[in-house]
Structures are given as C-alpha cells and as structure tokens.
C-alpha positions as CSV (number, residue, x, y, z in Angstrom):
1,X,-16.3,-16.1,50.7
2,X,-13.4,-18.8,50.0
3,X,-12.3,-21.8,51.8
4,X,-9.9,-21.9,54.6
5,X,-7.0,-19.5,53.9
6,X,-3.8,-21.0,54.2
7,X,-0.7,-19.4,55.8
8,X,3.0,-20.3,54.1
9,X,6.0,-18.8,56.0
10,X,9.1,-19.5,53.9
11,X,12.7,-19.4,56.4
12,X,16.2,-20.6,56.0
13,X,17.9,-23.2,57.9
14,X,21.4,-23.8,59.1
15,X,22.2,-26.2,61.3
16,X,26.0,-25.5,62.0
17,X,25.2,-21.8,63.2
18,X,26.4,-21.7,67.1
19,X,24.2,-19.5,69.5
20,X,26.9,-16.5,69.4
21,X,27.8,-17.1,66.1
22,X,26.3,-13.5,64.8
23,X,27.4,-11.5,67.7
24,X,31.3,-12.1,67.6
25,X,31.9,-10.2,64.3
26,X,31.6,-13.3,61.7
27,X,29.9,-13.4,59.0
28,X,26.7,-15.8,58.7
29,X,27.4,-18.6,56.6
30,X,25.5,-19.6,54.0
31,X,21.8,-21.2,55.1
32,X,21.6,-25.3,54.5
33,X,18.5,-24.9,53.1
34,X,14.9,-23.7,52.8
35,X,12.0,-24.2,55.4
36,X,8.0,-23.9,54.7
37,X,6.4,-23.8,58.3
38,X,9.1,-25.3,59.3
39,X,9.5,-28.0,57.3
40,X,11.8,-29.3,54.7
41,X,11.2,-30.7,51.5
42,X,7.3,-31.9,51.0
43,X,6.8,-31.8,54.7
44,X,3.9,-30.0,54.5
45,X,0.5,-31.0,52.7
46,X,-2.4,-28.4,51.9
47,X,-5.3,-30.3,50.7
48,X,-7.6,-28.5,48.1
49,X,-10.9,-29.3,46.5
50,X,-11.3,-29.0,42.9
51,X,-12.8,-25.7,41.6
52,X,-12.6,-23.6,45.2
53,X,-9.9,-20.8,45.5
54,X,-8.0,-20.8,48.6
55,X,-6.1,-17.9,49.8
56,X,-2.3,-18.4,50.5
57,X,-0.9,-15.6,52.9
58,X,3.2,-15.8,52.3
59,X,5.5,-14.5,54.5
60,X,9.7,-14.8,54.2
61,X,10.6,-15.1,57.3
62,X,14.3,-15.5,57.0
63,X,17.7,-13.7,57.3
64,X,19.3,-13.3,54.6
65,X,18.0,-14.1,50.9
66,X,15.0,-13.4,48.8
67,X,12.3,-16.3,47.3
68,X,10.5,-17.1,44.8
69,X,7.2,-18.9,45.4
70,X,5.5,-20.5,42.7
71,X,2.5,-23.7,42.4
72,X,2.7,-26.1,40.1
73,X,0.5,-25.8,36.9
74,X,-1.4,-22.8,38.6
75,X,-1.6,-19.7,39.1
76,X,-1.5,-17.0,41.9
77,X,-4.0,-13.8,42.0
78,X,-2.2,-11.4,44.0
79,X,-4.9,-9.5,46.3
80,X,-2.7,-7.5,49.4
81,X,0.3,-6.9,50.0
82,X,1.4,-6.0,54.0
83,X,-2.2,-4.1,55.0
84,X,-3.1,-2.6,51.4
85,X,-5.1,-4.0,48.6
86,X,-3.9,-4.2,45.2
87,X,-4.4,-4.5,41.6
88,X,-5.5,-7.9,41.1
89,X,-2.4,-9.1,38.6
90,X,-1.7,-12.8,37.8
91,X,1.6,-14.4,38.2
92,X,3.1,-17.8,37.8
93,X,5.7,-17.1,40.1
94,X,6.3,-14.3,43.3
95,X,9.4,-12.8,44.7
96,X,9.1,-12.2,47.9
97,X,11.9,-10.7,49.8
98,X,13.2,-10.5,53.6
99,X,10.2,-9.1,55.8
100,X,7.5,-8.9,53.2
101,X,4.1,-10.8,52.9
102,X,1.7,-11.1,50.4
103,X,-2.0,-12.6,49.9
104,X,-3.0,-14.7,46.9
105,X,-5.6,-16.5,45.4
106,X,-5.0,-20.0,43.8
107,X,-8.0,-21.4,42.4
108,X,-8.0,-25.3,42.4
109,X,-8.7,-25.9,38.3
110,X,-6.5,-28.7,37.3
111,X,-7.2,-32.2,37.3
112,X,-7.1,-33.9,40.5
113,X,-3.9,-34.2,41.3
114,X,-0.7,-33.7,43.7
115,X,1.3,-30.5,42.5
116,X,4.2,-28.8,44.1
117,X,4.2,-25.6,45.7
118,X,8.0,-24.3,45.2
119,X,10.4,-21.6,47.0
120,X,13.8,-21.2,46.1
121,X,16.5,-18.0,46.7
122,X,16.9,-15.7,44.4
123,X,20.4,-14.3,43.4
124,X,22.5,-16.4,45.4
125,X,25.1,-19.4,44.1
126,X,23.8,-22.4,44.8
127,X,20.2,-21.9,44.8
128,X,18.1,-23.4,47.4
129,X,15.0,-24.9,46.5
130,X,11.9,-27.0,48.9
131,X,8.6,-27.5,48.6
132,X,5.4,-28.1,49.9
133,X,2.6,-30.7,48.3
134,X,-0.6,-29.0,46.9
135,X,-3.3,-31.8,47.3
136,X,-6.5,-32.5,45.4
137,X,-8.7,-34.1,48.1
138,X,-9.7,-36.7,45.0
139,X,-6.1,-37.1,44.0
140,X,-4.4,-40.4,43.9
141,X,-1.3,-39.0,45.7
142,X,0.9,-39.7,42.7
143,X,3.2,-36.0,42.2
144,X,3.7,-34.4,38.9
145,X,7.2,-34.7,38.2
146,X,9.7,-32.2,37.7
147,X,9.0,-29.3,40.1
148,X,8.5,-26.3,38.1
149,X,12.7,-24.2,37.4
150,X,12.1,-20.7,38.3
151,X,13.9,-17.4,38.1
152,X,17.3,-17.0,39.6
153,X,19.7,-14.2,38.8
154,X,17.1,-12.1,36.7
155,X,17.1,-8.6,38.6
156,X,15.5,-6.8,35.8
157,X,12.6,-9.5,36.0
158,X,12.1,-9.1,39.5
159,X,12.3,-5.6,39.2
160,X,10.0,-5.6,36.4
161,X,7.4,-7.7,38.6
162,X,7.7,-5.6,41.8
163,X,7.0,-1.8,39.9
164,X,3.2,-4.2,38.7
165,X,2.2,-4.2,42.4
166,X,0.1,-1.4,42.8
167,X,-2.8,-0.2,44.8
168,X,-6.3,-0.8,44.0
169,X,-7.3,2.7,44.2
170,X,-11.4,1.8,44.7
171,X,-10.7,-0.9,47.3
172,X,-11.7,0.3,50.7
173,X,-9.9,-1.5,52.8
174,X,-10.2,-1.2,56.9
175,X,-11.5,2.4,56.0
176,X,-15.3,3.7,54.5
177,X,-12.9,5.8,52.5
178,X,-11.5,3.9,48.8
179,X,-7.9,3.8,49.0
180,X,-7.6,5.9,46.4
181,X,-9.2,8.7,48.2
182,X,-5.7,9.9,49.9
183,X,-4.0,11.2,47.3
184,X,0.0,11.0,48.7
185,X,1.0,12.4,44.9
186,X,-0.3,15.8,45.8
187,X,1.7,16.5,49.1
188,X,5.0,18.6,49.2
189,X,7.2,16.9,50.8
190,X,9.6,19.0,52.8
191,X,12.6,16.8,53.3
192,X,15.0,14.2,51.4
193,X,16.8,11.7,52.9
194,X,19.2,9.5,51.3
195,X,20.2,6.4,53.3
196,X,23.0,4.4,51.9
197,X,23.8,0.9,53.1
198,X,27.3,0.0,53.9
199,X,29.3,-3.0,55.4
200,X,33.0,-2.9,57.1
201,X,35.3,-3.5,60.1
202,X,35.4,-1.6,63.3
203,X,37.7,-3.3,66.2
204,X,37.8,-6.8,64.7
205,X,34.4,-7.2,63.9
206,X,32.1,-7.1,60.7
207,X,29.6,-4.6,61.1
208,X,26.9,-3.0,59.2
209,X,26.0,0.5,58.5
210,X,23.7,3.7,57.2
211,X,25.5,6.3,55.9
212,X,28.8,5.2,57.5
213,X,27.3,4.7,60.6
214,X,27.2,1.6,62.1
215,X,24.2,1.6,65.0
216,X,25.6,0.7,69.1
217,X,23.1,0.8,71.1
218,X,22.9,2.4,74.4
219,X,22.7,1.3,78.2
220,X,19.7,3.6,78.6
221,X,17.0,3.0,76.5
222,X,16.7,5.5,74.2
223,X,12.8,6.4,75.2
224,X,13.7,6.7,78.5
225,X,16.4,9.0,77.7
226,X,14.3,11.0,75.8
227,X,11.5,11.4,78.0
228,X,13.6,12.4,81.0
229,X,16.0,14.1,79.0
230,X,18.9,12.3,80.3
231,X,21.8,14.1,78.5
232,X,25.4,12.1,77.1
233,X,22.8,9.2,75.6
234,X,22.3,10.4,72.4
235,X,22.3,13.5,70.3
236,X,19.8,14.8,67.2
237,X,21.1,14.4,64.0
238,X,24.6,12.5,64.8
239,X,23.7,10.5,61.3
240,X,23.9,12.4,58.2
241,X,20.6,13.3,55.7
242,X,23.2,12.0,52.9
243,X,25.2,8.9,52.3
244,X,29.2,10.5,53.2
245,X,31.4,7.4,51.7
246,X,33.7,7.8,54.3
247,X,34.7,5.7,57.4
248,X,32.9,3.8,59.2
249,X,32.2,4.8,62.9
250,X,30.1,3.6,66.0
251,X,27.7,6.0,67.0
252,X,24.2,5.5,69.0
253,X,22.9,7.6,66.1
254,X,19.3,9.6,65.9
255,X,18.0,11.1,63.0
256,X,15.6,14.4,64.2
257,X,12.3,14.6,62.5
258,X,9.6,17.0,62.6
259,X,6.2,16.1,63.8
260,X,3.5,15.9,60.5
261,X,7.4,16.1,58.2
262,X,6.4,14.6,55.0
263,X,9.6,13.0,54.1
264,X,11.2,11.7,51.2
265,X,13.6,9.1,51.3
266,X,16.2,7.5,49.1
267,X,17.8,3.9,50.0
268,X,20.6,3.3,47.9
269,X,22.7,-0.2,47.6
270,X,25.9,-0.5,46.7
271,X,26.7,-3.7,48.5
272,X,26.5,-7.1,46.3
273,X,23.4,-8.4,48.8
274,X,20.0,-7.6,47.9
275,X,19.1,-5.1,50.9
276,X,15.3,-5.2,52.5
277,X,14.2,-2.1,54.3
278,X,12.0,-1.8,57.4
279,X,10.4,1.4,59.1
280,X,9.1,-0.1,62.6
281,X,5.1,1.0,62.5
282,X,4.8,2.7,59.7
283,X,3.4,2.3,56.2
284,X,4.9,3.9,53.0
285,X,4.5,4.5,49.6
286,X,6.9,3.2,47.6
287,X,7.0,5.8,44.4
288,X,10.4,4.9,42.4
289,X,12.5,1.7,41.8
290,X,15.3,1.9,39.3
291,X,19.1,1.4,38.5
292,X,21.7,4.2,38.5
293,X,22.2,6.9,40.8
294,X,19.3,8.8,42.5
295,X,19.7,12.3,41.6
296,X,16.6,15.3,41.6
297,X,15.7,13.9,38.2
298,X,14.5,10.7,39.1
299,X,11.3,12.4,40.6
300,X,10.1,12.3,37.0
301,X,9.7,8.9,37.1
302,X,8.1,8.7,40.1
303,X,4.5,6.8,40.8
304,X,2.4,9.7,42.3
305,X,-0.9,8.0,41.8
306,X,-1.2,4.4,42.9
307,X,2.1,3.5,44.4
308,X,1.3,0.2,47.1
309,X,1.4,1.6,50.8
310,X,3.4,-1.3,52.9
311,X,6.2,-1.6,55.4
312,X,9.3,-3.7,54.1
313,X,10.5,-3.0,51.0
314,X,13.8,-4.2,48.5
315,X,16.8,-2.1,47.4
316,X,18.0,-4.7,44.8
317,X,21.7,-4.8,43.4
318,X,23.5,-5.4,39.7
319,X,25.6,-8.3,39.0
320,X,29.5,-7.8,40.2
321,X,30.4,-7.9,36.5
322,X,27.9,-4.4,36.2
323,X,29.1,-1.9,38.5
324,X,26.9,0.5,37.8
325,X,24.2,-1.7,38.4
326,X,23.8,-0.5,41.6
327,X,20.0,0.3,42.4
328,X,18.2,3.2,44.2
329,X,14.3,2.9,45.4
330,X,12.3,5.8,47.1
331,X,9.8,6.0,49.4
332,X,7.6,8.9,50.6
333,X,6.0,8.5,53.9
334,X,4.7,11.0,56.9
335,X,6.5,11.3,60.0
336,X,4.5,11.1,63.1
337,X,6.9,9.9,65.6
338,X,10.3,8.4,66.1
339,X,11.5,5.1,64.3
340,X,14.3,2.7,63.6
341,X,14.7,2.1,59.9
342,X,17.4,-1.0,59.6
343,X,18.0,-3.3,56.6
344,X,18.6,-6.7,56.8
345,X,20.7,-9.0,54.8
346,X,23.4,-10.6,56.9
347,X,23.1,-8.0,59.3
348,X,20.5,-5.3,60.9
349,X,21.3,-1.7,61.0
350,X,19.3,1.0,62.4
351,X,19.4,4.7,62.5
C-alpha cells in the first residue's frame, strides 16, 4: 500500500490564441509556456513525508510538444504505462509525449527539504520549462537551487529510453491471467499498413494528412451512414495501405478492415515535428522503433516477446541537418472494429 497517489497533468499555454484561430488554416503559434494542473511555475505544492513512496500518475495533456518530467535529487520507478504494467526501470528523468501517461513511484529519501519537480519540451527552440514544489512535510520551505537542466534535442536518448519500457510479463494486471500469458509474437499477421504523415495546402488553408489524405469530415455521421447504408458518404478503402508521396486531397477517407484482421502497421515521419499516434479504443503492441526507412527487413528487429501494450505512441524525427533521420515505429494490434487513427502535433488527422 502507498500513500495518496498524486496526479500531474503537464499542458501548454498560449494566451494570444483566438477562439478560431486553428480552424482558419493558420498555423498554431508557438505555446507561451508550460502548465502542471494548471498552473505555472511553483504553483502547485505536493507535500511528502520522509521515507513513504508516493505514486505520481503523468499525463501530457497538450497540443503540440513532448516533455520531460524529472524531481529534483530523486528518482522515478516507472510501474504502468496507459493500462499495462511494466518492467520496473529507474530513471532520473521521463519523456513523455502528446497523449501518453505513465505511473511512477518516487520514494521520499532525501533530507527534508523543498525540491523541484520539472517539465520542459523536448526538441523545440526555445525550451519551455515550469515546475511544481516537492515538499517534505518537515521541511523548512527553503528550495534547492538550480532546478535540475535536462535533455533537449537528444532523439537517440529518448529513443534509447522509450525501446526500456517493456511489459512485465508475470504481472497480472486487471486479468487472473500474467500478462505474459498472450503471446502477440506468435500470431501471423495478415496485413501491413504503412501510414505516413504529411502536412500541405489545399484551398488556402494548412492542412494535415495520412498518406496524402487530408481527413473532411462528413454531414452524416459516419456510423449512421454505415448502419443504414446511406450511399455517397463514404466509400471502403478511399485511403491507400501505403504512403503515395503525391498530392494532397480532401477525402472523407475509410480504411476497410476485417473483423479478428491481425494487422501490422507502419507510422512513418518525415515532417520536422515529433508526431504522437492514437488508435481511439484500442491497445497495441508497440514491436519496432528505429531510424531509416521501414522496409520487410526491419521485422528482424522487431520485439516479439515483451513489447508494452498502450494506446498513444511517438514517431520521432532527425534533426533538419540529418535528412535521413527520418524515423519509422511499428505496431501490431487486432482489429475488432472500426477506428480513427490521427496524429497530433499542430494538427489532428484521421483515417
């Protein structure tokens, strides 16, 4: 049993963004700076008591930019990551990108004390940086000063830290069943999809797009269509399996699927914006992360065993001076029904 958890949700602020500002075609400007619950810099205290562990649940709630979370003079015990359990590895600092959320123990083991708790972006000129005060309930209130640097440009550390997260094959989780007892490694999968983000202008307006096609939504709700088989809405497979590099086009685009499909698929950045991938109730195994192009070969180096099962997931970029620094990440999940994959990163795009 540990003490109260505590829940950090880390969001940007901006406070020259007008209400229609993202629906006329501009770009969103660049975020004023960093919220933690929804305050700025030390607005928000979590009091500790010396030699309890506390679990932190962190979310990043923004729009555009990963974080990096880190506590002064301590440590973080990562424990679950979005639903699964996972190999409990130490770090002294966390990225934790658009849409994702982790749990983590800090243990209270210092001397008694007020210590930062840290976020700032990651891969963006200028960095943004606030914190939150970690409080020793004996402490003086007297902060350690400086508040601990942390990574900023590093993509090969970052993608070095997110391959560590892995499940915990004996944990059981919301199941009688360990984890580990589905083995995802051992099923053929009987498709490949390979979803490449792109960004452009159509009419005037910046829009956002998968495999060339940018997502416009319909007057009848797709569902609806679907179920009453309302023809001229939409039509199966009007977005290609494969990225085409062409043009980009509106289109109120569907990708077919086949009921119990078992479905591998490729997202592939070659914008200069870290991209963060969401499939709308589902869970997924995240089995490759690398730089390069994807190609049939990659599947050697794939994670077949104890890849972490979670919903939102990062397709990270090289640096503009490395163009072929572009990076691919693959996911295997089952298909049951339909859904909406989009990426976010100054825009959302959906199938």
């Amino acid at each position: 049993m540990f003490p109260q958890g505590r829940s950090s949700c880390v969001e940007e602020a901006d406070t020259m963004v007008e209400p229609q500002h993202g629906n006329n075609g501009q770009v969103l400007g660049f975020p004023d700076g960093l919220l933690i619950n929804g305050r700025g810099f030390n607005g928000n205290t979590f009091t500790v008591e010396k030699g309890k562990t506390y679990r932190f649940r962190i979310s990043n709630v923004g729009l555009m930019n990963c974080v990096n979370v880190r506590f002064q003079w301590h440590t973080m015990l990562l424990v679950e990551v979005e639903g699964s359990h996972t190999l409990q590895n130490t770090y002294s600092s966390l990225d934790v990108c658009l849409g994702q959320s982790y749990s983590v123990l800090v243990t209270a083991n210092q001397n008694p004390s007020d210590y930062y708790i840290v976020t700032s972006t990651r891969f963006t000129n200028p960095v943004l940086t606030t914190t939150a005060i970690l409080h020793y309930s004996n402490s003086a209130g007297k902060l350690v000063d400086p508040p601990p640097g942390g990574p900023t440009i590093q993509i090969d550390w970052s993608l070095n830290q997110a391959r560590s997260i892995r499940w915990n094959l004996t944990a059981s989780g919301p199941r009688p069943n360990p984890q580990g007892s589905y083995h995802y490694g051992l099923i053929n999968t009987t498709r490949t999809i390979r979803l490449a983000n792109s960004v452009g202008f159509i009419n005037g307006k910046q829009r956002y797009g998968v495999n060339s096609v940018s997502f416009n939504p319909s007057d009848t709700p797709l569902k609806i269509a679907d179920y009453y088989k309302i023809g001229g809405v939409f039509s199966l497979g009007s977005i290609p399996d494969n990225p085409t590099f062409g043009g980009m086009y509106l289109q109120t685009s569907v990708m077919e699927a086949n009921f119990r499909d078992y479905v591998e698929i490729v997202f592939e950045n070659y914008e200069d914006l870290v991209q963060s991938w969401h499939i709308d109730g589902y869970a997924f195994w995240v089995v490759g992360m690398d730089g390069g192009q994807w190609s049939s070969a990659s599947r050697k180096s794939y994670n077949l065993r104890d890849a972490v099962s979670r919903c939102t997931v990062q397709s990270q970029v090289g640096q503009h001076a490395l163009a072929e620094r572009d990076l691919f990440l693959v996911i295997i999940r089952p298909v049951e029904t339909s859904s909406c994959p989009h990426a976010e990163g100054g825009g959302c795009r959906r199938l």
